[in-house]
Phi, psi and omega in degrees: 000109150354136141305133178296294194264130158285169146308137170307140130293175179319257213305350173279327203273315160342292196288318166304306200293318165349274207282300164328299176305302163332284210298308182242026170098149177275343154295318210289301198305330194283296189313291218285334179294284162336300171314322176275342131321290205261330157317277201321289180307322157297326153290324163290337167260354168272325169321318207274305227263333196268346139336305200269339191282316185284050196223299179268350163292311175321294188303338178202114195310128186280163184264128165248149209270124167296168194226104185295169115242168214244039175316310178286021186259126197292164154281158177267160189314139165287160178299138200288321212263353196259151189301332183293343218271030210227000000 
């Protein structure tokens, strides 16, 4: 038995961009696109750069660095008039 729903073809998509244009305009649809766009592009150049990093991390090992934390350092006491100090 066939699927009842398919992929949209040409005239479902036709019919959506319509209907975009009606509800929210031919500036808004131009802004999110020109945005989605620029998503796009931008993500394909973090892509490109965390690429070129894991390249040069393999040729030369990066150093790794410790991180001190500060456990043993006490809180100081609360103020004798606030409800903890009780």
């Amino acid at each position: 038995m066939p699927p009842l729903i398919g992929y949209p073809g040409l005239p479902e998509m036709a019919i959506i961009a319509v209907v975009l244009l009606l509800v929210f305009g031919v500036g808004k649809v131009a802004d999110v696109g020109g945005a989605l766009g620029r998503s796009i592009r931008e993500f394909r150049r973090e892509v490109r750069e965390g690429q070129k990093d894991e390249e040069q991390g393999k040729s030369e090992p990066k150093s790794e660095t410790k991180v001190e934390t500060r456990s043993e350092e006490k809180t100081p006491p609360p103020p004798s008039g606030s409800p903890m100090a009780h």
